[in-house]
C-alpha positions in Angstrom: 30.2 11.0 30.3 27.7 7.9 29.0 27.1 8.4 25.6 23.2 9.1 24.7 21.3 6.0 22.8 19.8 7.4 19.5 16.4 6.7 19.0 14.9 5.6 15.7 13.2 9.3 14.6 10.3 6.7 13.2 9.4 5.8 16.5 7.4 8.9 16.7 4.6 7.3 13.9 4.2 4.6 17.0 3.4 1.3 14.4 6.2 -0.3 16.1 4.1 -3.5 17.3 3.1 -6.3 15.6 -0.4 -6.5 13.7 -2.7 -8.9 12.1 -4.5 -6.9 9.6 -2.7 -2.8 9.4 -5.0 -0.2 7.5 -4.9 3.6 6.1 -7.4 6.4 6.2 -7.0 9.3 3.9 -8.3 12.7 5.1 -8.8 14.1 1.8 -9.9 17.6 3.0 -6.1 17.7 4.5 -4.5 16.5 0.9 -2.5 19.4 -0.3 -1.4 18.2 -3.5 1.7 18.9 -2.7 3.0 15.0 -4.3 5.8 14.4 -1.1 4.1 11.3 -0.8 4.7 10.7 -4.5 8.7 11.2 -4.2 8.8 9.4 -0.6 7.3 6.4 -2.2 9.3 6.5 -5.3 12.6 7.1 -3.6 11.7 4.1 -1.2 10.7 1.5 -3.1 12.0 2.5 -6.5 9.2 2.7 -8.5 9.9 3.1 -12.2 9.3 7.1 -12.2 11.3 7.5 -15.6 7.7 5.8 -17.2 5.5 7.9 -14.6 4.7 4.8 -12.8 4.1 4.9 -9.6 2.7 2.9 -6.4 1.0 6.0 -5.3 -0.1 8.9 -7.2 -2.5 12.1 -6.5 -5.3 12.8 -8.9 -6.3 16.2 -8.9 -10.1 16.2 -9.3 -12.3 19.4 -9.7 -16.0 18.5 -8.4 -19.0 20.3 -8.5 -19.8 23.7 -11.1 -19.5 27.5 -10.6 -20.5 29.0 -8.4 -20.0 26.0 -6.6 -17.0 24.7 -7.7 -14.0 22.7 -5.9 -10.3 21.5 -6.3 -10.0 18.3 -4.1 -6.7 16.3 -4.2 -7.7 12.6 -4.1 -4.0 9.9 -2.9 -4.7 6.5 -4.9 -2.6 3.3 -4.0 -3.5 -0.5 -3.5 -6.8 -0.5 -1.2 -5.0 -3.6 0.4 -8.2 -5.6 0.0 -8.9 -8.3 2.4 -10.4 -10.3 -0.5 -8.1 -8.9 -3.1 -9.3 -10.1 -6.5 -5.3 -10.3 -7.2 -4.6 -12.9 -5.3 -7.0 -15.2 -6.6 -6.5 -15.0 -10.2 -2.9 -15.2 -9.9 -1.5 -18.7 -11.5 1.7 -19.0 -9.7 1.0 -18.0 -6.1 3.1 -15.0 -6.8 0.9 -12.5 -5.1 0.6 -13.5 -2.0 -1.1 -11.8 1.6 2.0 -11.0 4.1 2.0 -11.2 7.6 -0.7 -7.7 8.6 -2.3 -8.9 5.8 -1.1 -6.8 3.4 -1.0 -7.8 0.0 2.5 -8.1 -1.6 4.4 -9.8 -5.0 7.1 -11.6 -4.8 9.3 -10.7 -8.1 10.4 -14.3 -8.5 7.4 -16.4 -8.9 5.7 -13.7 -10.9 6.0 -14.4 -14.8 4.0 -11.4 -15.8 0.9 -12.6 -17.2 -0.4 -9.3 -15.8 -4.2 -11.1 -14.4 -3.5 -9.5 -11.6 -3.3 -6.2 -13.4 -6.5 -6.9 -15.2 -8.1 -8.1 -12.2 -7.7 -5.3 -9.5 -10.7 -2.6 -9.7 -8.9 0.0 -8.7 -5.6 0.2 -11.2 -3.1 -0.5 -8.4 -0.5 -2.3 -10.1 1.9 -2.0 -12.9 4.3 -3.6 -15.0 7.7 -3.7 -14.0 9.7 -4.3 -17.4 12.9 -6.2 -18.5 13.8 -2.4 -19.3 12.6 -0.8 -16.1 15.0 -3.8 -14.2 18.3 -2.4 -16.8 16.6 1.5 -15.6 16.8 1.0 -12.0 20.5 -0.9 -12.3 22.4 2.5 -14.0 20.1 4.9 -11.2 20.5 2.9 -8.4 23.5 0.3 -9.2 24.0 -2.2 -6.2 21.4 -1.1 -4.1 18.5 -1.9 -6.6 15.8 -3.8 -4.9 13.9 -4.8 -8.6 16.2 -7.9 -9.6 13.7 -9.2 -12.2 10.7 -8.3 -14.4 7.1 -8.4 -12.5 4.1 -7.0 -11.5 4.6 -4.0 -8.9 2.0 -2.3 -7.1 1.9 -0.2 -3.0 2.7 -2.5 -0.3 2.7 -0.3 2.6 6.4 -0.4 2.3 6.4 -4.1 3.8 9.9 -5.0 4.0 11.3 -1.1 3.6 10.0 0.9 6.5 12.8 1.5 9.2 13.7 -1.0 11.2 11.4 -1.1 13.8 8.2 0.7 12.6 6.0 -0.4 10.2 5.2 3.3 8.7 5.3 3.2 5.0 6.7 6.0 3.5 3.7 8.4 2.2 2.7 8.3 6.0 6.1 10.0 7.5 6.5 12.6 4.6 2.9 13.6 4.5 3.0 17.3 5.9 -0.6 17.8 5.7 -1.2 14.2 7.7 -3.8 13.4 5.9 -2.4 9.9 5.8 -3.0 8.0 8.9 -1.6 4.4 9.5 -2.1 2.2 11.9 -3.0 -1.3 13.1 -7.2 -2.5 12.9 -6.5 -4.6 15.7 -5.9 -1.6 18.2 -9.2 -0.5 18.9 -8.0 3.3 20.5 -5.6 3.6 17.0 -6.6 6.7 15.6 -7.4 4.8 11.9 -9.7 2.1 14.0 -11.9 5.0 15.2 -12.3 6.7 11.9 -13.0 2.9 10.3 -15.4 1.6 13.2 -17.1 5.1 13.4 -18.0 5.4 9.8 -16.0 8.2 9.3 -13.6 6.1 6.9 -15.3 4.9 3.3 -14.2 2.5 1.1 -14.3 3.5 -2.8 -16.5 1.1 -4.6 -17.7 -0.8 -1.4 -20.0 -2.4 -4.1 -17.2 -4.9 -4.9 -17.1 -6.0 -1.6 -13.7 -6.6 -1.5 -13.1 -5.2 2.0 -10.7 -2.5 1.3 -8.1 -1.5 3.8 -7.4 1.8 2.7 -10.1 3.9 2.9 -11.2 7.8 3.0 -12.5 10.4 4.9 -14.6 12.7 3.1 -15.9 15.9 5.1 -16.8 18.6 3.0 -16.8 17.7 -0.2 -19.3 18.4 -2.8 -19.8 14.6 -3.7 -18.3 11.3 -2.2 -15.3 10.1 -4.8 -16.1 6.5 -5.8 -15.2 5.3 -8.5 -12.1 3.1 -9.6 -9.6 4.9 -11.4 -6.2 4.3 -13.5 -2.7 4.4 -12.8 -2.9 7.8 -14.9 
């Protein structure tokens, strides 16, 4: 009897290509709060949860007034700007734009000046301390991926998605899917058409830092732009 190949499960999220510039639409109407994408993310890429920091977090916003009231669940992460403001004011090349142009930090040139931090609009990143580093050692021991103090922030798990795909984490858990990934390039991807038909928004498009991630707002009371903490 041939033995059956096992497929990557991945390989159902497709993204298994490669891609000059990858992106994300959030369906907020589809958001159910339920925070999976919160614990995928922190269990992947080991963000320092004992301080409630976190590469992606939900807010949970109430717009509008009685009688016409409602709860929306908004995901924040890094809009992966295509002119990130990061990038520039960093002094030792430390943040750096990674091949789909997604916006990454590597820990070792990073000396924590935190610019970065005070320069993104949208309070994507975070401080990973000398203490957070000793942390993640005892809860993780040799499999700890933070080696040094730095500057952390979303990365569309670049680097940590299964071999193969290029899903981050949020994306597989999300059992609402109202997280869709996918590459820009691909003009039939299902986050193309909800970018190139409008349907996608960027928060603060003011700055016109040609965010990446981007949301779909249907029924909402009021469109959700502003910039917001890591809070």
């Amino acid at each position: 009897m041939s033995a059956v190949a096992q497929q990557n499960p991945m390989q159902e999220f497709g993204n298994t290509s490669p891609c000059s510039k990858w992106g994300m639409a959030i369906k907020i109407d589809q958001c159910l709060g339920c925070m999976a994408c919160v614990a995928a993310c922190a269990f992947e890429n080991q963000t320092p949860f004992w301080e409630e920091l976190w590469r992606t977090h939900v807010e949970d916003l109430e717009l509008g007034t009685y009688p016409n009231a409602e709860r929306v669940f908004v995901p924040r992460l890094c809009m992966q700007c295509e002119n990130p403001p990061c990038y520039y004011v960093c002094p030792t090349g430390a943040t750096q734009i990674a091949d789909g142009g997604i916006v990454v930090v590597d820990e070792y040139k990073c000396i924590g000046c935190q610019y970065c931090v005070e320069a993104c609009p949208y309070g994507a990143r975070y401080m990973f301390t000398y203490e957070d580093v000793q942390k993640a050692r005892e809860v993780y021991g040799e499999n700890t991926i933070h080696e040094v103090p730095h500057v952390d922030k979303c990365t569309y798990c670049f680097g940590t998605a299964p071999d193969g795909t290029h899903t981050p984490a949020c994306v597989r858990t999300c059992v609402g899917g109202a997280r869709v990934f996918g590459c820009l390039d691909d003009p039939n991807s299902e986050v193309s058409i909800l970018f190139n038909t409008g349907q996608a928004v960027e928060i603060n498009p003011e700055l016109g830092v040609g965010a990446k991630t981007r949301y779909v707002f249907n029924r909402q009371l009021g469109r959700y732009a502003v910039g917001g903490g890591n809070e």
